[in-house]
MDTraj code that builds the backbone (N, CA, C; nanometers):
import mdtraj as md
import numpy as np

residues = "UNK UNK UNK UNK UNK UNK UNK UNK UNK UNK UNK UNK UNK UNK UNK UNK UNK UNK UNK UNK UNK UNK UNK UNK UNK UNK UNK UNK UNK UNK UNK UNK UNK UNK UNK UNK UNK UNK UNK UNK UNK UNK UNK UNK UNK UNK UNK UNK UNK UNK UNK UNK UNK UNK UNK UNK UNK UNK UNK UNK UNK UNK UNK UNK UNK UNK UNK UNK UNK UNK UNK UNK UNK UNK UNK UNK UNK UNK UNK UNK UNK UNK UNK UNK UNK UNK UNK UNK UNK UNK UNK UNK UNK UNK UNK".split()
xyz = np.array([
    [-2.9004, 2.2147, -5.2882],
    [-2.8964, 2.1584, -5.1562],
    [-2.9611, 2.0197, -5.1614],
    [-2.8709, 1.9417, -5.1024],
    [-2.9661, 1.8071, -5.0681],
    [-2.9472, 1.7758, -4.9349],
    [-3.0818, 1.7185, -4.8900],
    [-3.1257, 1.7078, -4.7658],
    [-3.2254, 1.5465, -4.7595],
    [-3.2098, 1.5129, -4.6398],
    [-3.3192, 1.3720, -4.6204],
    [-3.4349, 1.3975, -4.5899],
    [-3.5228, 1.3416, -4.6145],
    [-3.6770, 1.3576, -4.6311],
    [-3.7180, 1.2625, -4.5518],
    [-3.6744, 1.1875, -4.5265],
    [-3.7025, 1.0783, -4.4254],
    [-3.5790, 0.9936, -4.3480],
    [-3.6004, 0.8452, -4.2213],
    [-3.4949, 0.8212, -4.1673],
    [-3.4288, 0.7546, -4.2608],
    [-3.5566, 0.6894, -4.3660],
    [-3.4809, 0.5426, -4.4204],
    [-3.3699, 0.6207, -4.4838],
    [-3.3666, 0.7399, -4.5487],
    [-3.2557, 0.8215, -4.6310],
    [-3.1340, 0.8210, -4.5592],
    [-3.1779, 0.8397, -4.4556],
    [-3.0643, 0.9126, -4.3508],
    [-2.9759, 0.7897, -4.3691],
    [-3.0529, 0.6925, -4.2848],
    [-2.9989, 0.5334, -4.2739],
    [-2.8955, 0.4604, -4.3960],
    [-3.0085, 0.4894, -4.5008],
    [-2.9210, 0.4100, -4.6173],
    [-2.8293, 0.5194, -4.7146],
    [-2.8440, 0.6698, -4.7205],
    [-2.6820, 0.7310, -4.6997],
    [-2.5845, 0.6857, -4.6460],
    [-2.5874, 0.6700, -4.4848],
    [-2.4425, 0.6087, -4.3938],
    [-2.4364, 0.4679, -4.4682],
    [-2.5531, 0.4119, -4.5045],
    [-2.4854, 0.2397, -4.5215],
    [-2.4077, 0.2571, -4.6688],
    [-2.4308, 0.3485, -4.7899],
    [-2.3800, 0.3597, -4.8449],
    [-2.2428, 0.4492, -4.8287],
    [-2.2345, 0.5464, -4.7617],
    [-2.1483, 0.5900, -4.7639],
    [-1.9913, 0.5175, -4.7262],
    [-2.0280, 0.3984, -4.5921],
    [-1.9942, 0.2641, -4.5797],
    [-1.9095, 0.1884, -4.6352],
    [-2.0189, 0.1644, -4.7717],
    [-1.9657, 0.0770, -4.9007],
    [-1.9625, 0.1123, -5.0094],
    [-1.9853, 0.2263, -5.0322],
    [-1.9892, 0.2433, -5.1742],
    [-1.9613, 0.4295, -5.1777],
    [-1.8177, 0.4556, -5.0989],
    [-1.8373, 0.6286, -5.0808],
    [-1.7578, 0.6646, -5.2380],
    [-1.7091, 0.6514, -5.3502],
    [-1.6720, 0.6474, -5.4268],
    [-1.8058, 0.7185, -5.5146],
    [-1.9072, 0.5625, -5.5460],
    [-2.0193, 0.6070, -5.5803],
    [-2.0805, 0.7125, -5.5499],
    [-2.1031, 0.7121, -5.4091],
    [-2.2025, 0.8035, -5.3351],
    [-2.1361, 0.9427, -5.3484],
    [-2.0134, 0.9850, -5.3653],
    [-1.9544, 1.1008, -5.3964],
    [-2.0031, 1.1565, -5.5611],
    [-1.9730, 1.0723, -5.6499],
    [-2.0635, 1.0494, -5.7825],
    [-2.2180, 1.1001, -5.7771],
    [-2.2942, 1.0554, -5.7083],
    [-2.4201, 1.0965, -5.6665],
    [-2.4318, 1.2338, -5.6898],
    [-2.3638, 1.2420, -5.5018],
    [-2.3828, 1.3591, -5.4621],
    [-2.3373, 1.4846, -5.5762],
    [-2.2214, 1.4671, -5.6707],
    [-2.2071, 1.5555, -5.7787],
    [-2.3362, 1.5668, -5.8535],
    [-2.3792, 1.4581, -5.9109],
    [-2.4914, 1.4720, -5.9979],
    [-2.5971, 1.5215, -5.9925],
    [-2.6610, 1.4990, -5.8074],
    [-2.7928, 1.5358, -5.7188],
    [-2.7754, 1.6908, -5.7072],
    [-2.6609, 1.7567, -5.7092],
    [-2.6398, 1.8571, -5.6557],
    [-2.6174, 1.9534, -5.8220],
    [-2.5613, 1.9445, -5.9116],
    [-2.5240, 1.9525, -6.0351],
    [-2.6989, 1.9846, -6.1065],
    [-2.7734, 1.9080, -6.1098],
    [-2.8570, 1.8932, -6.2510],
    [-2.9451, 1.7852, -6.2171],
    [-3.0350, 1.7514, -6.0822],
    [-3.0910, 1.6492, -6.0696],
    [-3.2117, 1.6205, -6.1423],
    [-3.2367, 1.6830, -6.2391],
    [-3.3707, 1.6284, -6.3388],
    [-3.3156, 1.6100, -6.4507],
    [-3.1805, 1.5763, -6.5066],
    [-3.1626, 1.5781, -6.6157],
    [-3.2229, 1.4068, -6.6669],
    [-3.2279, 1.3803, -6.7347],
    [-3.2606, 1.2425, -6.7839],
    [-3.1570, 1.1995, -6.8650],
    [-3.1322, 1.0372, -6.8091],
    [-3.0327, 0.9798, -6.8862],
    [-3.0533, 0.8246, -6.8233],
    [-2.9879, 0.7412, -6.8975],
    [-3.0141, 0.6260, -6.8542],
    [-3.0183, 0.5432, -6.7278],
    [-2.9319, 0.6487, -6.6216],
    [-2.9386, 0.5924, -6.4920],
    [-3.0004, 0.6792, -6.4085],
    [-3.0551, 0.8130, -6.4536],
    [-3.1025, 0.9011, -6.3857],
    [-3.2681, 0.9051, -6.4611],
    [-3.3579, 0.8995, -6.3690],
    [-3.5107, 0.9135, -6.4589],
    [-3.6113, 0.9172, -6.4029],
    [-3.7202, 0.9559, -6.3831],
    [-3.8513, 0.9734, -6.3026],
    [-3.8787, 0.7920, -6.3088],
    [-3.9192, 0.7756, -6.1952],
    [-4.0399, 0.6612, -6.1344],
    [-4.0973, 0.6233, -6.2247],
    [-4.1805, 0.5096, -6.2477],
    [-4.3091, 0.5079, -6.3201],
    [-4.4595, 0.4632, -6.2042],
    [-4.5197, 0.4307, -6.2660],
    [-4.6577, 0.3213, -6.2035],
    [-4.6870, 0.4544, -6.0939],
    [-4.6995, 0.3555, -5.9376],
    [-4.7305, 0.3855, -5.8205],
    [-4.6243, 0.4570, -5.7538],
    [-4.4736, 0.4428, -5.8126],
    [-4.3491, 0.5017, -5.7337],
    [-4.3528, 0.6256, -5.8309],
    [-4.4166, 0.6817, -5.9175],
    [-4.3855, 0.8108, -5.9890],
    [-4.4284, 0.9344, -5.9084],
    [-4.4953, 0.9055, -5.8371],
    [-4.5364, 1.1012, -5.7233],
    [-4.5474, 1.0171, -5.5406],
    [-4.4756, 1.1240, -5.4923],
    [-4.4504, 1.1018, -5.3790],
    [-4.4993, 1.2645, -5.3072],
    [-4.5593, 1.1654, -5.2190],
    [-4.6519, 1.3092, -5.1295],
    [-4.5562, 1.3368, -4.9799],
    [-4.5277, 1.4543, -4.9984],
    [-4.4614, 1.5134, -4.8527],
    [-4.4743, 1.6471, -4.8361],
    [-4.5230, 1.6789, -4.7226],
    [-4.5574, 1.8180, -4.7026],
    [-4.6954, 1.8920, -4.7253],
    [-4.7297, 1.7911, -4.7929],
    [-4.8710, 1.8392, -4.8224],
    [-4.9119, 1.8475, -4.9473],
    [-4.7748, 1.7954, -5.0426],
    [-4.8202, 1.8604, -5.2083],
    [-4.7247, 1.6912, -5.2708],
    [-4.7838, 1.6817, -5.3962],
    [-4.7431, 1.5706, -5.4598],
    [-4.6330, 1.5987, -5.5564],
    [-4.5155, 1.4922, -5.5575],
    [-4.4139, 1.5876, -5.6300],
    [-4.3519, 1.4764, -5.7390],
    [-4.3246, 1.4568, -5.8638],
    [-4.2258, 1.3378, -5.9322],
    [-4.1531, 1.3274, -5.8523],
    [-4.1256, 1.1922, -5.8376],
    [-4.0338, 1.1226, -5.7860],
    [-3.9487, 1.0667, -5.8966],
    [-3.7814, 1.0252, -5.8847],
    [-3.6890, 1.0381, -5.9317],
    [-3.5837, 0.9031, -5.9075],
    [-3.5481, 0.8580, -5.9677],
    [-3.4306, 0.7764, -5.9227],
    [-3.3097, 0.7865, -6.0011],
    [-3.1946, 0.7742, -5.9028],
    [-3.0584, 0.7673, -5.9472],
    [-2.9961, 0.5710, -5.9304],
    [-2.9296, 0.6191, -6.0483],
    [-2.9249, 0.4127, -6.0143],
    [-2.7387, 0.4441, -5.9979],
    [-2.7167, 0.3573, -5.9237],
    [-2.5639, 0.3897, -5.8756],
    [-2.4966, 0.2346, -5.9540],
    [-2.3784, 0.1985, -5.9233],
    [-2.3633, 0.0671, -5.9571],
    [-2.3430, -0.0202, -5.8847],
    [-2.3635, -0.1683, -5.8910],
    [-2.4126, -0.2827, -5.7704],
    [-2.5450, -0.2532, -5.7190],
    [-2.6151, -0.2202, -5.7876],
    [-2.7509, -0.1874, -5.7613],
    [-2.8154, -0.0792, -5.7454],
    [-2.7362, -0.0093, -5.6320],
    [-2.7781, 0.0568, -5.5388],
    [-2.8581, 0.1504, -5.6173],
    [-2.9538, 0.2411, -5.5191],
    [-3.1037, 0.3087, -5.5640],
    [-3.1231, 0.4618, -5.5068],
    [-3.0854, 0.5651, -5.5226],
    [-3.1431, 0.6502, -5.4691],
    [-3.2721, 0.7395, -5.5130],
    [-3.3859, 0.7498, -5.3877],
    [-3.5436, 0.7665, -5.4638],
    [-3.4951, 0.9304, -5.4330],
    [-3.5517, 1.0096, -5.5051],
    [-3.5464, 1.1652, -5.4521],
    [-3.6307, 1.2305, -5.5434],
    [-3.7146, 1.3681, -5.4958],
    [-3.7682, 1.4555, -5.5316],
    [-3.6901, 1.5869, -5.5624],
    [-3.7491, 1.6843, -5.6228],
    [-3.6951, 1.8227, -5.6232],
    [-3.7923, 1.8961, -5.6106],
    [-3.7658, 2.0131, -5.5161],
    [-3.8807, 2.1181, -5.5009],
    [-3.7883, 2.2596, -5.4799],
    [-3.8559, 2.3268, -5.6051],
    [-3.7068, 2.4683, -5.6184],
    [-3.5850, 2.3722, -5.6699],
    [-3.4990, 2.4339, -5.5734],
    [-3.3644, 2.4103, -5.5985],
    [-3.3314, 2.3101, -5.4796],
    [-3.3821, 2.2311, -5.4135],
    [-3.3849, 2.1548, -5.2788],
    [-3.3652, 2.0446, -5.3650],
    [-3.2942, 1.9089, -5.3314],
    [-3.3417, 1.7794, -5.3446],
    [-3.3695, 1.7119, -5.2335],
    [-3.4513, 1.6522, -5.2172],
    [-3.5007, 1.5569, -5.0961],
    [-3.4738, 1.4190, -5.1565],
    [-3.4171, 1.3719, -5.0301],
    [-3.4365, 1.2377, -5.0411],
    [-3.4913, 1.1172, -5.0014],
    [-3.6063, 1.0579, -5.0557],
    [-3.7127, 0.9851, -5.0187],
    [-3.6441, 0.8488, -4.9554],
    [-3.5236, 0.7799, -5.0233],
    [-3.5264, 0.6390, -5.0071],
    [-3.3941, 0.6449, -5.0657],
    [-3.3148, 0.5384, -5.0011],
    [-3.1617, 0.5194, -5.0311],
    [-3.1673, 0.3486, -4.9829],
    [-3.1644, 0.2733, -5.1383],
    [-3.1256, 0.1675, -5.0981],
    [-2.9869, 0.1152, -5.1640],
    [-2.9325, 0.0406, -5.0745],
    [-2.7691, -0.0367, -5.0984],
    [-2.7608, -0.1145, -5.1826],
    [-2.8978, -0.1806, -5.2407],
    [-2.9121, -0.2654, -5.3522],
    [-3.0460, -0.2365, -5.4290],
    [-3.0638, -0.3232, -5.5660],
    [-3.1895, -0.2879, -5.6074],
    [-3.3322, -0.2943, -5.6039],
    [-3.3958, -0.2328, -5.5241],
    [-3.4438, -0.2424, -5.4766],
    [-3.5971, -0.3250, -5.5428],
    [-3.6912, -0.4629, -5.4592],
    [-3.8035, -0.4933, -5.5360],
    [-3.9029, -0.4328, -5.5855],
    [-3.9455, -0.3068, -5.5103],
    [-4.0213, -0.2669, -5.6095],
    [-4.0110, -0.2021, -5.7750],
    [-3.8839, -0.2094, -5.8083],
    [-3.8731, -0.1653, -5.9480],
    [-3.8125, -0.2741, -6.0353],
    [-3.8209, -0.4093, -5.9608],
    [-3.7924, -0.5545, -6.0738],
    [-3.8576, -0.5926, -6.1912],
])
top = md.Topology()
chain = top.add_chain()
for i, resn in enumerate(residues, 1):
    res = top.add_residue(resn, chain, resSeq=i)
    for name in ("N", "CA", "C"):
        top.add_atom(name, md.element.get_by_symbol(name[0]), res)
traj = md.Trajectory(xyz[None], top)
């Protein structure tokens, strides 16, 4: 299951879905498929973006890199993915 964790998710889903539903279908296979696998566009955070606190408990944080930039931040807890942050391009904090 994937679900939004916050608005900005909500928000920058529709803007992607928008412009880039091709991709974002891609995603959604992968998020839903095997979202911790590691590979070159899929990989935990580092620094300050590597644990993200929601709910009360601290969890790796995750990114999927789409193409033309775009960024999706997400956690997993169980079999849930949350999604922290969906940006349309790449985003500055990981330059």
């Amino acid at each position: 299951m994937v679900i939004p964790a916050t608005t900005n998710a909500v928000r920058g889903w529709k803007d992607l879905a928008a412009t880039r539903r091709s991709a974002l279908a891609d995603a959604w296979d992968l998020l839903t498929a095997d979202p911790t696998r590691t590979s070159p566009t899929m990989h935990t955070l580092r620094g300050d973006l590597q644990f993200v606190a929601h709910g009360g408990r601290t969890h790796e944080q995750w990114q999927l890199e789409l193409p033309g930039g775009a960024r999706i931040w997400y956690y997993v807890d169980d079999s849930t993915v949350y999604l922290v942050k969906v940006h349309t391009r790449h985003p500055n904090q990981t330059k």
